[in-house]
mmCIF file of the N, C-alpha and C atoms, coordinates in Angstrom:
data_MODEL
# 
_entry.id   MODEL 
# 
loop_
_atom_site.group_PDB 
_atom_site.id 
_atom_site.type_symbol 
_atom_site.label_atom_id 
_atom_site.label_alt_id 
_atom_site.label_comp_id 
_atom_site.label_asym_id 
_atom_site.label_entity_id 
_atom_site.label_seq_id 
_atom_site.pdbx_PDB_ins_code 
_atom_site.Cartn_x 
_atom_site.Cartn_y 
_atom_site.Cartn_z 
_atom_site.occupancy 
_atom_site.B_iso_or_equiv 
_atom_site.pdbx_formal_charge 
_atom_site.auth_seq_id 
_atom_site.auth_comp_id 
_atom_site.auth_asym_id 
_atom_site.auth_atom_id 
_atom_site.pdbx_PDB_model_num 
ATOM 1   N N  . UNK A 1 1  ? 3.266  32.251 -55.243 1.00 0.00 ? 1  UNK A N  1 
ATOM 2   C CA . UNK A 1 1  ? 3.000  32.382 -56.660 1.00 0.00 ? 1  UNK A CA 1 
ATOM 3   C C  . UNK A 1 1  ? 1.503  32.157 -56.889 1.00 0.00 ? 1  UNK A C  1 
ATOM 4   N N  . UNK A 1 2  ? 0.433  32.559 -57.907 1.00 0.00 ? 2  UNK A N  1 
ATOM 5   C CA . UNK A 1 2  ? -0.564 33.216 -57.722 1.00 0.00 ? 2  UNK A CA 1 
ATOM 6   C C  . UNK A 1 2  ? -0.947 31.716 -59.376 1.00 0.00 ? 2  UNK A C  1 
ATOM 7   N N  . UNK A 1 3  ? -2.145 31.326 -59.306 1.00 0.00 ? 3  UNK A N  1 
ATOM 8   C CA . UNK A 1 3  ? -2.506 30.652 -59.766 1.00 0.00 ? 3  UNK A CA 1 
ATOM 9   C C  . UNK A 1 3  ? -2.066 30.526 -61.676 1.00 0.00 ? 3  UNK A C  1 
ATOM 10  N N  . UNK A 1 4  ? -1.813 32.246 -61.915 1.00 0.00 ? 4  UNK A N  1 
ATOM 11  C CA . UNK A 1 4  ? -2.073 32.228 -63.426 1.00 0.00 ? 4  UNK A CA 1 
ATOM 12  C C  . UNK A 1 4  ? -0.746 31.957 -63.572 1.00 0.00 ? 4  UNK A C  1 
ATOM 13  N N  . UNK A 1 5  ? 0.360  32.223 -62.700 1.00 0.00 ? 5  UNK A N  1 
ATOM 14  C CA . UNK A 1 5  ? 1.786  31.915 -62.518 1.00 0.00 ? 5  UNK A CA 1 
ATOM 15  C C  . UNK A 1 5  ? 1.923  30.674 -62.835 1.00 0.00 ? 5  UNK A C  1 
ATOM 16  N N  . UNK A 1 6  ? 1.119  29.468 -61.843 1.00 0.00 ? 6  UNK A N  1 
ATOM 17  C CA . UNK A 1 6  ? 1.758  28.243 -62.400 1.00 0.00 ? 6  UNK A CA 1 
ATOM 18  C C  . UNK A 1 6  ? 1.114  27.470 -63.065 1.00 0.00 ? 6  UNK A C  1 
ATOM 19  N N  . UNK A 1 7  ? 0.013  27.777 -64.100 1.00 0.00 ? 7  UNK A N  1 
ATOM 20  C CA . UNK A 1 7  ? -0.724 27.126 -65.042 1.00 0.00 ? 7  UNK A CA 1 
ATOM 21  C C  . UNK A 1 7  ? 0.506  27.440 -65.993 1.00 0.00 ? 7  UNK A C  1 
ATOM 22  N N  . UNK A 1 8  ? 1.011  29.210 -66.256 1.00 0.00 ? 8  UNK A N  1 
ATOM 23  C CA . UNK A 1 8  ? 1.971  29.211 -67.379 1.00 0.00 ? 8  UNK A CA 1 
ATOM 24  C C  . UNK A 1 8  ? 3.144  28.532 -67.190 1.00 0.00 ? 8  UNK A C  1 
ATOM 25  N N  . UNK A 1 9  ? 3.864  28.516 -65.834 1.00 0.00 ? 9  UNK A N  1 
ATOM 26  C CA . UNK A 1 9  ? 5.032  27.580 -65.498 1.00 0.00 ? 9  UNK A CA 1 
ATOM 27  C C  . UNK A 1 9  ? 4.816  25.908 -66.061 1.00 0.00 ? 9  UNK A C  1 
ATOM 28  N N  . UNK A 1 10 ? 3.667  25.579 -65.702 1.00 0.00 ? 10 UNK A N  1 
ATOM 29  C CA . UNK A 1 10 ? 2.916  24.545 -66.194 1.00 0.00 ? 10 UNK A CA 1 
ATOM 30  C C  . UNK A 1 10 ? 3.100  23.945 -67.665 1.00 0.00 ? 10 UNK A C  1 
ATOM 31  N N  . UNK A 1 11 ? 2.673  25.108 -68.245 1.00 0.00 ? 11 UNK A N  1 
ATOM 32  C CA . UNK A 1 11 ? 2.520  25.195 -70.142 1.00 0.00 ? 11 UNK A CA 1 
ATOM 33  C C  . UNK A 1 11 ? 4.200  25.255 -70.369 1.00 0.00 ? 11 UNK A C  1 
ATOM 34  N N  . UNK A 1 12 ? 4.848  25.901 -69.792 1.00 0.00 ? 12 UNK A N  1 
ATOM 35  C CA . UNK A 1 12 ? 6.444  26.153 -70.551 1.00 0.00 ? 12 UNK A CA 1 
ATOM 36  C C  . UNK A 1 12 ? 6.739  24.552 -69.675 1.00 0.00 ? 12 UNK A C  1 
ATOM 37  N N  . UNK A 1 13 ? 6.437  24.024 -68.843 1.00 0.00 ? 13 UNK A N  1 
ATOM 38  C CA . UNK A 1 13 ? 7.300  22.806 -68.623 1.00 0.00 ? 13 UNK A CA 1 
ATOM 39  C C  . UNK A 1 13 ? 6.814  21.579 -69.631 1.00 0.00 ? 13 UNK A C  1 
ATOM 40  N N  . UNK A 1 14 ? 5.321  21.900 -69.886 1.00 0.00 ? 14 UNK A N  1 
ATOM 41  C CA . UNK A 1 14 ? 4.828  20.825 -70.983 1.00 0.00 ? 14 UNK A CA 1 
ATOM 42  C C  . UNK A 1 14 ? 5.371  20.940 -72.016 1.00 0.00 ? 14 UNK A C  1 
ATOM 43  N N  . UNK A 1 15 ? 5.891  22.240 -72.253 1.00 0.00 ? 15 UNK A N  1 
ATOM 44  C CA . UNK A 1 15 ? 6.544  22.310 -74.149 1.00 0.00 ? 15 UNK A CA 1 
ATOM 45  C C  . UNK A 1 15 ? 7.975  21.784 -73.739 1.00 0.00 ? 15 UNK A C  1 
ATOM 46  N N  . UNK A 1 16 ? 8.782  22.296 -72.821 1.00 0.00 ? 16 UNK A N  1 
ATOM 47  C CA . UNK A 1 16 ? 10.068 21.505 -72.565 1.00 0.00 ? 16 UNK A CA 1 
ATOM 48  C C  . UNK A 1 16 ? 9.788  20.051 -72.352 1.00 0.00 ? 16 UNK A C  1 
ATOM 49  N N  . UNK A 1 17 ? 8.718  19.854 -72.024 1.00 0.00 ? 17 UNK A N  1 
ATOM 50  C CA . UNK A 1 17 ? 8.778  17.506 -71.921 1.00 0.00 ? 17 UNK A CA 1 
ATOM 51  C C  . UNK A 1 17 ? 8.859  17.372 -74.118 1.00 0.00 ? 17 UNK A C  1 
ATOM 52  N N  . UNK A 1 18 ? 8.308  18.150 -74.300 1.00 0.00 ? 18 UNK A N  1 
ATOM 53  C CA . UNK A 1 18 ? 7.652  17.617 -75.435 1.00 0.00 ? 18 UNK A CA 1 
ATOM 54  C C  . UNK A 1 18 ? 8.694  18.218 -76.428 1.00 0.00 ? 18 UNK A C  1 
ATOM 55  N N  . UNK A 1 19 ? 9.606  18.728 -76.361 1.00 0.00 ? 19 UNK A N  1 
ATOM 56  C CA . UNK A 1 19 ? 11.186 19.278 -76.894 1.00 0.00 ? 19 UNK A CA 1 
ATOM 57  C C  . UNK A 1 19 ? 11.908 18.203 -76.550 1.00 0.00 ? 19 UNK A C  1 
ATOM 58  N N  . UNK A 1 20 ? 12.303 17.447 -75.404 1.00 0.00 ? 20 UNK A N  1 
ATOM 59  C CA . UNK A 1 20 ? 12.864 16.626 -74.772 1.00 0.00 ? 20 UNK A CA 1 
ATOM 60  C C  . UNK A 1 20 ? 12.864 15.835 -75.924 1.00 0.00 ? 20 UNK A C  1 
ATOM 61  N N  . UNK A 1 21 ? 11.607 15.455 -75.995 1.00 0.00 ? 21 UNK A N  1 
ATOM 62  C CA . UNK A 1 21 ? 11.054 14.111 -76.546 1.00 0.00 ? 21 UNK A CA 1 
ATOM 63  C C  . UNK A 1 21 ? 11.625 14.390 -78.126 1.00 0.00 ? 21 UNK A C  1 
ATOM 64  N N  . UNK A 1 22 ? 11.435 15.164 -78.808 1.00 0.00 ? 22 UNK A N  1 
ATOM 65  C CA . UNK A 1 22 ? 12.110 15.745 -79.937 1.00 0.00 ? 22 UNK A CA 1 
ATOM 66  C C  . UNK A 1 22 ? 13.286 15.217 -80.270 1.00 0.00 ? 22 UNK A C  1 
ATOM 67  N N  . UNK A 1 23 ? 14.251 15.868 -79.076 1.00 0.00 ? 23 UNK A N  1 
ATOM 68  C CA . UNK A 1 23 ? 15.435 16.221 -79.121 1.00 0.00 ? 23 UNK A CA 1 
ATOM 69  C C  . UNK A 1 23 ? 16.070 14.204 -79.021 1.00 0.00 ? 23 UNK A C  1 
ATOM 70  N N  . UNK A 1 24 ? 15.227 13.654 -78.067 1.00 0.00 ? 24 UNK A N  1 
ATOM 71  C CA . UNK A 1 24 ? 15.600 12.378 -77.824 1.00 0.00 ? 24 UNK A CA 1 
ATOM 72  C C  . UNK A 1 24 ? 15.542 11.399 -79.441 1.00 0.00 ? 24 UNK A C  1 
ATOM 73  N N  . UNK A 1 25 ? 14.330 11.669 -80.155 1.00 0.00 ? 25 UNK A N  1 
ATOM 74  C CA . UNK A 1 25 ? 14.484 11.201 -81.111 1.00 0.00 ? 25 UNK A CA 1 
ATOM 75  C C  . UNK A 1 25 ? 15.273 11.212 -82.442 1.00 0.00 ? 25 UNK A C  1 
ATOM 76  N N  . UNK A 1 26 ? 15.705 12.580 -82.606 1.00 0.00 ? 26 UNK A N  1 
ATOM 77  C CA . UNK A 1 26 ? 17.095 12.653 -83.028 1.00 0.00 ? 26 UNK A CA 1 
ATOM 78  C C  . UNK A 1 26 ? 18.357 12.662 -82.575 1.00 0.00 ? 26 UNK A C  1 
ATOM 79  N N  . UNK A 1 27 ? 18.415 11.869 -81.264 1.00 0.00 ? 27 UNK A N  1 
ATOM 80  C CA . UNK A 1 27 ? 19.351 11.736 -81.185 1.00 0.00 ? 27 UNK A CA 1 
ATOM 81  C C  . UNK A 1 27 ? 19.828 10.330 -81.438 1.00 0.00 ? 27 UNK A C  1 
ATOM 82  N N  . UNK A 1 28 ? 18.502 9.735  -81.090 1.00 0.00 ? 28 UNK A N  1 
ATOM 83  C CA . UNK A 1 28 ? 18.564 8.049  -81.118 1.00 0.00 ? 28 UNK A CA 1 
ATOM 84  C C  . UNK A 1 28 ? 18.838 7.907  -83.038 1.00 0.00 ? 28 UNK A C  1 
ATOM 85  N N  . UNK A 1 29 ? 18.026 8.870  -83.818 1.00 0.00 ? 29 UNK A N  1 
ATOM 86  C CA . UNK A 1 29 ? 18.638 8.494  -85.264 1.00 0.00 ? 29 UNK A CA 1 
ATOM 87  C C  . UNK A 1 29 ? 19.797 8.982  -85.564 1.00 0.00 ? 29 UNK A C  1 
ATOM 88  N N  . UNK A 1 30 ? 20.823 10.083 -84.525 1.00 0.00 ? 30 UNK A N  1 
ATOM 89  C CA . UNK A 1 30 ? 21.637 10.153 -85.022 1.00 0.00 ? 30 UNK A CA 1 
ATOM 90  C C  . UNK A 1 30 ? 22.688 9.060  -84.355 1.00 0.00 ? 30 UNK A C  1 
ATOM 91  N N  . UNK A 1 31 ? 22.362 8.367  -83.416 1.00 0.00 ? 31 UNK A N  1 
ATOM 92  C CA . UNK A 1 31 ? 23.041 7.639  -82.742 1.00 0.00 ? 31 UNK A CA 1 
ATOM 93  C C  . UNK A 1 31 ? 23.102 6.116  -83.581 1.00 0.00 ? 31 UNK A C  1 
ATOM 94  N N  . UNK A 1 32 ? 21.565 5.835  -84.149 1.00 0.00 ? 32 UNK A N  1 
ATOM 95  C CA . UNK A 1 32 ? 22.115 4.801  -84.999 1.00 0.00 ? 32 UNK A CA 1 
ATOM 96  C C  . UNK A 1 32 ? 22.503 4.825  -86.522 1.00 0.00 ? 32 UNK A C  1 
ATOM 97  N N  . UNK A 1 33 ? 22.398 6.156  -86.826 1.00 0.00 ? 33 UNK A N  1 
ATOM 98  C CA . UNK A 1 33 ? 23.395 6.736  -88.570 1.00 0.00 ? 33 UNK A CA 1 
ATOM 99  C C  . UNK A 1 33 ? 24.729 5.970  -87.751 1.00 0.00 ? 33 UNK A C  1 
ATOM 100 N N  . UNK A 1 34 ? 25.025 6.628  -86.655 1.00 0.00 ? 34 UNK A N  1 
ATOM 101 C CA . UNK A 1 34 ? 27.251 6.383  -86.500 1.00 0.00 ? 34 UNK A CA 1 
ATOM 102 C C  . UNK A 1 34 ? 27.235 4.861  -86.406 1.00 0.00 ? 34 UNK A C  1 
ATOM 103 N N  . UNK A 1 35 ? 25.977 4.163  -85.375 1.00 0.00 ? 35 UNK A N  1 
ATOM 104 C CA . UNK A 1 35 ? 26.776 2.723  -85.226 1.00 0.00 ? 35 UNK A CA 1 
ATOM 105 C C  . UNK A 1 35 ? 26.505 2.335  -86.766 1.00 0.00 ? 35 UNK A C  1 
ATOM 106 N N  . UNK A 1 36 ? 25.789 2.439  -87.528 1.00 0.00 ? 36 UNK A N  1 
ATOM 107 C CA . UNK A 1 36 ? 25.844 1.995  -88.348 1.00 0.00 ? 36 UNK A CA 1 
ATOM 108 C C  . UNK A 1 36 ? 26.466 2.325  -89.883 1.00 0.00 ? 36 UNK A C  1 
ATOM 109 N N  . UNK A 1 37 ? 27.755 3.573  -89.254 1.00 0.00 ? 37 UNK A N  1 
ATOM 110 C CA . UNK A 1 37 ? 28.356 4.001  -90.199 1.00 0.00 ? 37 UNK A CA 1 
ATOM 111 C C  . UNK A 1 37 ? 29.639 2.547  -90.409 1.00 0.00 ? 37 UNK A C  1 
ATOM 112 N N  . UNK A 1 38 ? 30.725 2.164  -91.306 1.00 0.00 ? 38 UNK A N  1 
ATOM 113 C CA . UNK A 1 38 ? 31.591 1.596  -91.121 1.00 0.00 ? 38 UNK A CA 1 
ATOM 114 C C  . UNK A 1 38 ? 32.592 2.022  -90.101 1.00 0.00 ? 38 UNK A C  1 
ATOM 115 N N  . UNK A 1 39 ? 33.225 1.147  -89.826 1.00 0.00 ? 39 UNK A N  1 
ATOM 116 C CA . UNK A 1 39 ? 34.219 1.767  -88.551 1.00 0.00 ? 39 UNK A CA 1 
ATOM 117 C C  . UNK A 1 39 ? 35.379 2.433  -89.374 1.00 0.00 ? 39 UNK A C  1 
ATOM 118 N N  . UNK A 1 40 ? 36.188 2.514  -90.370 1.00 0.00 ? 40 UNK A N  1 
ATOM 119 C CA . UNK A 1 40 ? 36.875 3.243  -90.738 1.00 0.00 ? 40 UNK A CA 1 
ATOM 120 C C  . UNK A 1 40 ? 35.661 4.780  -90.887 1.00 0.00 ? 40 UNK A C  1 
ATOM 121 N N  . UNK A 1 41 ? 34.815 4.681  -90.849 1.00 0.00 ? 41 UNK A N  1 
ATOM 122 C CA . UNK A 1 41 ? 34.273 6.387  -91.560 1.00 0.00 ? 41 UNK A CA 1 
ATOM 123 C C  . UNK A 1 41 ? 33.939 6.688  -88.987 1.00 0.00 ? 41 UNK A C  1 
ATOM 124 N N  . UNK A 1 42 ? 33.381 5.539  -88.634 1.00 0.00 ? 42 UNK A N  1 
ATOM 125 C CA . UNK A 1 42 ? 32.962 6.077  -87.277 1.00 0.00 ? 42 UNK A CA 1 
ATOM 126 C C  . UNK A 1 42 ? 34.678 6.703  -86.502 1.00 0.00 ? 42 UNK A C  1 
ATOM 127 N N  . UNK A 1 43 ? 35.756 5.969  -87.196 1.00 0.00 ? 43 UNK A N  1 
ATOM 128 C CA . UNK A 1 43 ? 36.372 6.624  -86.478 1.00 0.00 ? 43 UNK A CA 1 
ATOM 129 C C  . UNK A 1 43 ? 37.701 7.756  -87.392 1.00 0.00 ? 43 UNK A C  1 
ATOM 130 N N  . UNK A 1 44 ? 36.949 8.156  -88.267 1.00 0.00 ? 44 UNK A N  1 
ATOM 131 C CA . UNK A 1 44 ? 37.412 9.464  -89.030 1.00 0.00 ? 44 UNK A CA 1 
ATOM 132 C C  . UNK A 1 44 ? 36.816 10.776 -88.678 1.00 0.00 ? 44 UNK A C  1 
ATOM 133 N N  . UNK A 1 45 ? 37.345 11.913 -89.113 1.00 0.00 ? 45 UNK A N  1 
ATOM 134 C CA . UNK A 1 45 ? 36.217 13.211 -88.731 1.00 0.00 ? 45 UNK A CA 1 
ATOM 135 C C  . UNK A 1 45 ? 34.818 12.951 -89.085 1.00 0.00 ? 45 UNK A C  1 
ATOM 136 N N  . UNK A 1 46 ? 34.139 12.213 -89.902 1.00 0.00 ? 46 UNK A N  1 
ATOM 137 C CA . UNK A 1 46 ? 32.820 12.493 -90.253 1.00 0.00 ? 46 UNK A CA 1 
ATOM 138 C C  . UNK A 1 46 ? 31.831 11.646 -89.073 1.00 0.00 ? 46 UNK A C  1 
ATOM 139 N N  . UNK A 1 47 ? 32.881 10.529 -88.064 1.00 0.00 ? 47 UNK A N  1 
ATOM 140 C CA . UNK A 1 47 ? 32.275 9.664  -87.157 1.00 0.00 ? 47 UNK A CA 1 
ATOM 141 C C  . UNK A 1 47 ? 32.264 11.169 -85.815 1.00 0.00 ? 47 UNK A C  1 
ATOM 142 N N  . UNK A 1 48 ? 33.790 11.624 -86.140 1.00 0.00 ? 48 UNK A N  1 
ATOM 143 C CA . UNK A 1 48 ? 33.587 12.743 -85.034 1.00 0.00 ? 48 UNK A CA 1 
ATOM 144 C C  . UNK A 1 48 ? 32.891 13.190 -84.289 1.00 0.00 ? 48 UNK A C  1 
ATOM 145 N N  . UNK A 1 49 ? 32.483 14.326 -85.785 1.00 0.00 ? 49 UNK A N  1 
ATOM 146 C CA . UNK A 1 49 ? 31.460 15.265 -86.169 1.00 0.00 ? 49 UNK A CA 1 
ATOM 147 C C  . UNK A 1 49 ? 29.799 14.720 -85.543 1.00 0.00 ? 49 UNK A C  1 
ATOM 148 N N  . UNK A 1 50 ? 29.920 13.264 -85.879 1.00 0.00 ? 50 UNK A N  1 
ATOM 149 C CA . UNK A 1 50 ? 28.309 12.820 -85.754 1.00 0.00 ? 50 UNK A CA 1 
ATOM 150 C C  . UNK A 1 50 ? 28.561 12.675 -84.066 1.00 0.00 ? 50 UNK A C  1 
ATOM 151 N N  . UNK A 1 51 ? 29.544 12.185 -83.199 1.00 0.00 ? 51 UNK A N  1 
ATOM 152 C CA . UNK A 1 51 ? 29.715 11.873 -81.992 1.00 0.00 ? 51 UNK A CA 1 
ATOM 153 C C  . UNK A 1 51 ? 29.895 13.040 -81.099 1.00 0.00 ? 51 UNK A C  1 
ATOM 154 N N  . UNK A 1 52 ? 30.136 13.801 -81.683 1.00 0.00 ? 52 UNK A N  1 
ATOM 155 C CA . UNK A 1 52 ? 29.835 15.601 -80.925 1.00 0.00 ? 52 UNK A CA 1 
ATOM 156 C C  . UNK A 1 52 ? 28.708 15.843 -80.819 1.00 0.00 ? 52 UNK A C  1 
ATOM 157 N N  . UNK A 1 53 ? 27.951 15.517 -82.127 1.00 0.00 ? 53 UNK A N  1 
ATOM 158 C CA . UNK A 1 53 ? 26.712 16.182 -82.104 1.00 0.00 ? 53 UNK A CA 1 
ATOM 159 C C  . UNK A 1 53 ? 26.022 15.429 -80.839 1.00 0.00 ? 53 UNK A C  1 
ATOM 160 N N  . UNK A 1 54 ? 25.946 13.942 -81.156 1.00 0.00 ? 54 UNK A N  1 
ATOM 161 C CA . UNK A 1 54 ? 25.167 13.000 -79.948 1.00 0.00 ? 54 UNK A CA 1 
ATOM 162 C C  . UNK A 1 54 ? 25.797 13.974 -78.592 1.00 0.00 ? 54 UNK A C  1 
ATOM 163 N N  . UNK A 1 55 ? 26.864 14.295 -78.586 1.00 0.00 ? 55 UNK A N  1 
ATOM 164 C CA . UNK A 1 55 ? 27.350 14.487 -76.912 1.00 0.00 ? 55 UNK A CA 1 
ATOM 165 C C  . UNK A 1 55 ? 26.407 15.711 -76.668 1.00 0.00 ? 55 UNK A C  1 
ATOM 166 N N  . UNK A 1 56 ? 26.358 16.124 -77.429 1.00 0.00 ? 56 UNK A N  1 
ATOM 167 C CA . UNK A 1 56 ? 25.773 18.138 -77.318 1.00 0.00 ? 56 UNK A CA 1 
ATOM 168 C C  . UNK A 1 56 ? 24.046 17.940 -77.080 1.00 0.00 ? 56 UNK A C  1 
ATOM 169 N N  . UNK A 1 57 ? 23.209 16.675 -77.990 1.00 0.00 ? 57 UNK A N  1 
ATOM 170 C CA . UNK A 1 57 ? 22.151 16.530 -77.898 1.00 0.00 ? 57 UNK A CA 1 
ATOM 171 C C  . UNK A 1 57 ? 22.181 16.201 -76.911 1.00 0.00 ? 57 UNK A C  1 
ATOM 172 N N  . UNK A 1 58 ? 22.773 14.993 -75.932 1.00 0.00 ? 58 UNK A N  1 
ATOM 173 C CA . UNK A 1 58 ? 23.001 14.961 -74.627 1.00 0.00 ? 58 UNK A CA 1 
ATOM 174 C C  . UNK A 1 58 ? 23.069 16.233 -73.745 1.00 0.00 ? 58 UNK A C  1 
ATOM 175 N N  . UNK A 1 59 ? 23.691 16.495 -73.590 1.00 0.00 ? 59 UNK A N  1 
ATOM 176 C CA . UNK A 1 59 ? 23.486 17.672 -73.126 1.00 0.00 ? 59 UNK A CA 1 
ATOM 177 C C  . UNK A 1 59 ? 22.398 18.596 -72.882 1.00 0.00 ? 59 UNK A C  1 
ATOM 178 N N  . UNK A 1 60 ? 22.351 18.851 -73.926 1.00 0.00 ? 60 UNK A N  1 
ATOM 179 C CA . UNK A 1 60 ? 21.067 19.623 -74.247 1.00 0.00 ? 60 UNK A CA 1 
ATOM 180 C C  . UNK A 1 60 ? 19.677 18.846 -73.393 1.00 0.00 ? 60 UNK A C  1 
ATOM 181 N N  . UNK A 1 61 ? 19.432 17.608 -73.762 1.00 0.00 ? 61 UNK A N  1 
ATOM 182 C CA . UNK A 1 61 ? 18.493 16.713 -72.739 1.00 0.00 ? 61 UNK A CA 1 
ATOM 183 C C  . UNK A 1 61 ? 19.122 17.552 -71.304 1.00 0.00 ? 61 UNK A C  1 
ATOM 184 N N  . UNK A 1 62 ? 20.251 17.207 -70.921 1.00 0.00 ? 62 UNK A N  1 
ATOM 185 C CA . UNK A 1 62 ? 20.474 17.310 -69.441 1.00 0.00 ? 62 UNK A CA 1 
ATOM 186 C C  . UNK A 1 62 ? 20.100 18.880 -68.847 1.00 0.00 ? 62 UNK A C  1 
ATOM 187 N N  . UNK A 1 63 ? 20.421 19.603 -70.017 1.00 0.00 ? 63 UNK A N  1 
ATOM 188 C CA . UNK A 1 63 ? 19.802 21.059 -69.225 1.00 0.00 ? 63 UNK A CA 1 
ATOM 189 C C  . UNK A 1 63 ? 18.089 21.474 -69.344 1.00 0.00 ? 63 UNK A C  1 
ATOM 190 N N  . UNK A 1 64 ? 17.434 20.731 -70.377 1.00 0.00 ? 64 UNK A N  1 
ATOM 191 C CA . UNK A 1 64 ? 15.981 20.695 -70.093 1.00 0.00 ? 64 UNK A CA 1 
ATOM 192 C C  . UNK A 1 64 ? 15.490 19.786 -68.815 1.00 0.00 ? 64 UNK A C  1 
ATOM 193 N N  . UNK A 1 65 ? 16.334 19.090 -68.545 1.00 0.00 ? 65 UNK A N  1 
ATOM 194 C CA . UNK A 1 65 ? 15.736 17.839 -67.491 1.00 0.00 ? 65 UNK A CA 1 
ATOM 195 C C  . UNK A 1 65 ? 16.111 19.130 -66.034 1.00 0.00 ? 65 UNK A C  1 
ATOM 196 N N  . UNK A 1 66 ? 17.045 20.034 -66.239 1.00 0.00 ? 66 UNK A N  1 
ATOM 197 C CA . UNK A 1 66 ? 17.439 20.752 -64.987 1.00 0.00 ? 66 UNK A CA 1 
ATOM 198 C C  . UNK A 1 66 ? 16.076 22.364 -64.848 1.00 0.00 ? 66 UNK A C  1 
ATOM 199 N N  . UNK A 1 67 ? 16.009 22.753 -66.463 1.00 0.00 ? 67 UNK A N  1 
ATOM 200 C CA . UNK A 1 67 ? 15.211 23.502 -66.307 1.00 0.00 ? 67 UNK A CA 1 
ATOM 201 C C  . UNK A 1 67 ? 13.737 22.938 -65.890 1.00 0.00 ? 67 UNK A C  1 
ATOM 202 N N  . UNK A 1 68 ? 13.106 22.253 -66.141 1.00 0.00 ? 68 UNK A N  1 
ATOM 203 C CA . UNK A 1 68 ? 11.809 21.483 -66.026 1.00 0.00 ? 68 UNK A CA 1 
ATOM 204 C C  . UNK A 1 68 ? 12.171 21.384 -64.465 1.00 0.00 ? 68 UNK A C  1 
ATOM 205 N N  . UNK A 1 69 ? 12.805 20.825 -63.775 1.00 0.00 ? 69 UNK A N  1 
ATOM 206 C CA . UNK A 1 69 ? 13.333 20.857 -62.519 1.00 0.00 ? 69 UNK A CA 1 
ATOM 207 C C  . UNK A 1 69 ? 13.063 21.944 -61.234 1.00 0.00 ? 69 UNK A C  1 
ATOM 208 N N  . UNK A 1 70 ? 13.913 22.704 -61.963 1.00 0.00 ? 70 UNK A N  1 
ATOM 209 C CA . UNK A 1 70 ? 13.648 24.631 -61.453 1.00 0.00 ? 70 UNK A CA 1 
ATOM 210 C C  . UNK A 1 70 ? 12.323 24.804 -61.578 1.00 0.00 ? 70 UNK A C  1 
ATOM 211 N N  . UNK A 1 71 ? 11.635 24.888 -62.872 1.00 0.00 ? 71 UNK A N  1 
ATOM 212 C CA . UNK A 1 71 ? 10.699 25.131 -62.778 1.00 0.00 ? 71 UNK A CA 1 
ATOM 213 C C  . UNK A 1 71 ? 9.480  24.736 -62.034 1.00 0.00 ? 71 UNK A C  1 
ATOM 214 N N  . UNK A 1 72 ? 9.625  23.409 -61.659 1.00 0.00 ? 72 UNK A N  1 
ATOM 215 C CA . UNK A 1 72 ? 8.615  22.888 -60.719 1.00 0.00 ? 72 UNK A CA 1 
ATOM 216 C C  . UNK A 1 72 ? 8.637  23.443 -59.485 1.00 0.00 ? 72 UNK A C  1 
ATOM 217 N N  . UNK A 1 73 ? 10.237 23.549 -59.128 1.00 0.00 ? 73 UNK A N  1 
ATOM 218 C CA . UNK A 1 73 ? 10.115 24.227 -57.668 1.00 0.00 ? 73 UNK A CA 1 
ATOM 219 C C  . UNK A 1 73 ? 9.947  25.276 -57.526 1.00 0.00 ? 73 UNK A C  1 
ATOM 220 N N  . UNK A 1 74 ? 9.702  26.349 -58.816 1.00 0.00 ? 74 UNK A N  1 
ATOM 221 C CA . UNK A 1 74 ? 9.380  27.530 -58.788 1.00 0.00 ? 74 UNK A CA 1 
ATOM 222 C C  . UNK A 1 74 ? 7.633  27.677 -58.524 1.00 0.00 ? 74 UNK A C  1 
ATOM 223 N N  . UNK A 1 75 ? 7.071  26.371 -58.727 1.00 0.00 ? 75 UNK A N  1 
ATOM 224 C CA . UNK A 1 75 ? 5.602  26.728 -58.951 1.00 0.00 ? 75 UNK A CA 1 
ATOM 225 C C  . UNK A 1 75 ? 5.058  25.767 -57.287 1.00 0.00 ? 75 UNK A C  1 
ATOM 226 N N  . UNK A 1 76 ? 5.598  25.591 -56.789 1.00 0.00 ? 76 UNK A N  1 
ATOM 227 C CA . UNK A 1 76 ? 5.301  25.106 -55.781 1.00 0.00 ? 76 UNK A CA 1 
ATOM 228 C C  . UNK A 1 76 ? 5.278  25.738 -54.573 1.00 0.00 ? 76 UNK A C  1 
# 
């Protein structure tokens, strides 16, 4: 791979750290909206709803942490 290759591999892995970081911070506020919803509402649909979302933002972290990953070994 040829220099201009992994300056841009480079730039798309810096915007995925910095999405990460995004994504982490709403998750941590959506993580403390539920603990700090009452427990009759955390464990009704609206606690659900908020506990899907955390799982999916999870997620979502876990497949940038895999792409950033790839991508390094692509530029190496």
């Amino acid at each position: 791979m040829n220099k201009a290759r992994r300056i841009s591999i480079e730039k798309i892995t810096d915007t995925l750290q910095t999405l990460k970081s995004d994504i982490e911070s709403i998750q941590s506020e959506e993580q403390d909206a539920y603990d700090n919803l009452p427990e009759s509402f955390q464990n009704g649909e609206r606690g659900d709803r908020m506990q899907e979302a955390i799982d999916n933002l999870d997620d979502a972290l876990t497949l940038i942490d895999e792409a950033v990953t790839a991508l390094t070994l692509a530029a190496e």
